[in-house]
N, C-alpha and C positions, 0 to 999 in steps of 0.2 A: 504494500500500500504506500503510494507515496505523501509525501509531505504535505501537501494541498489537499487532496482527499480528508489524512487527519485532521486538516485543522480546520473544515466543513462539517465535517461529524463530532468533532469533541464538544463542541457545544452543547449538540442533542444528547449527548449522552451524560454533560454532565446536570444538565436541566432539570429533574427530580431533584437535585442536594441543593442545586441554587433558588429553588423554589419555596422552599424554609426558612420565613422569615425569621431572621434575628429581633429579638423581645431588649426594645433600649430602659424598661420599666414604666414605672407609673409617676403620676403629676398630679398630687392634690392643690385644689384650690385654683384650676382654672379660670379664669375671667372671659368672660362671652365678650366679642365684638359682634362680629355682623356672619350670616351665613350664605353662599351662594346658590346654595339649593336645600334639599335635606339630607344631604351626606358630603357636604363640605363646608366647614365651619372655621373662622377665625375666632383663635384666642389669643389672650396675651397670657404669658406663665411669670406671672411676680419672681424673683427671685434669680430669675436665669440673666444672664447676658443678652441684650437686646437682640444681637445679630440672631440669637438660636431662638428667645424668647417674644419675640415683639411682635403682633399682628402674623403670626405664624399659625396657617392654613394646615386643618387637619381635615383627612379622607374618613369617617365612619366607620369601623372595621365589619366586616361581614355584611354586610348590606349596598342594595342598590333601590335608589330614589329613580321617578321620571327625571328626565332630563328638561331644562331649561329650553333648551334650543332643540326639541323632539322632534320627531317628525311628522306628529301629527297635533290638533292641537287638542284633543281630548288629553295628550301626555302635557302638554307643555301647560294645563289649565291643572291638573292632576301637580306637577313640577313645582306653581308655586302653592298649593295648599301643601305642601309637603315641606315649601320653604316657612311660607308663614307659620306652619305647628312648631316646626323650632325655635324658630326665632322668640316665638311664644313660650315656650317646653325653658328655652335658656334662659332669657332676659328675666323670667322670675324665679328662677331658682338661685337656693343659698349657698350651693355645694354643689361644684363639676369638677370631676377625677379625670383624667385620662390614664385608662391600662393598658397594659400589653402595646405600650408605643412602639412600632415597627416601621422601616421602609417598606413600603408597600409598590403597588406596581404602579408602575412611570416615577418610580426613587419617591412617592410622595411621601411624606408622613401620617399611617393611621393609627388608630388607637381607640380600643371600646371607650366608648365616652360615661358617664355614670352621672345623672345627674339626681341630687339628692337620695341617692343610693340605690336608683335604678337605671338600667341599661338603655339610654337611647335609642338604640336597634329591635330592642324589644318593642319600646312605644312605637316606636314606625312602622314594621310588620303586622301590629296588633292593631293598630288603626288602618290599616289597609294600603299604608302611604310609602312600604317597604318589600322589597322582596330581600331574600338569602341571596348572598352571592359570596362567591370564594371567588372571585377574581380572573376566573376562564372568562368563556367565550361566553357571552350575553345571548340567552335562549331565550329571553322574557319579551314579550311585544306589549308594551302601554297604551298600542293602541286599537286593543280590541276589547 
């Protein structure tokens, strides 16, 4: 096998171990800014360094919302009640954790969110306004 061939295949083969995200831990005492949908959320984290902690954009972990920009507009009507329940869910709550903070896929940063001692992704599924996602291929259509 030559050299080019391996270095076309080593990838796929090592994709299962690079697949595993690394757990950077947890962050009590989140502060809510603003959210872009309902599984993308800026906070600031007190106590970090600006550059790491400042208006720093977190992914949802295990879930997926309609999309903003959808492609239909029952999803994109669906996208923002799913932004407004957060924005609602956070701005009055007393206590947001972030767990299990990991690079997630496209390098973002996710992390179960906990607000007031329940799971964020829980509330979204349970209202209708989430599905499960592990981060494959999106099999889900919002707009039917």
């Amino acid at each position: 096998m030559n050299k080019i061939m391996l270095l076309l295949i080593l990838p796929f083969l090592l994709y299962p171990a690079l697949s595993f995200a690394k757990s950077y831990g947890d962050y009590e005492g989140a502060v809510y800014i603003s959210n872009y949908d309902g599984d993308t959320i800026k906070f600031n984290l007190p106590g970090l360094h600006p550059l790491i902690g400042k208006k720093i954009s977190i992914r949802v972990n295990g879930i997926d919302t309609p999309e903003m920009r959808g492609k239909c507009e029952q999803e994109k009507y669906n996208a923002q009640q799913a932004k407004e329940m957060v924005a609602d869910i956070l701005k009055d709550a007393e206590q947001v954790d972030l767990k299990n903070m990991e690079r997630g896929k496209y390098f973002r940063i996710a992390a179960d969110v906990f607000v007031d001692g329940e799971n964020l992704a829980d509330m979204l599924i349970e209202a209708g306004m989430a599905i499960r996602y592990d981060g494959g291929k999106k099999t889900h259509s919002w707009c039917e």
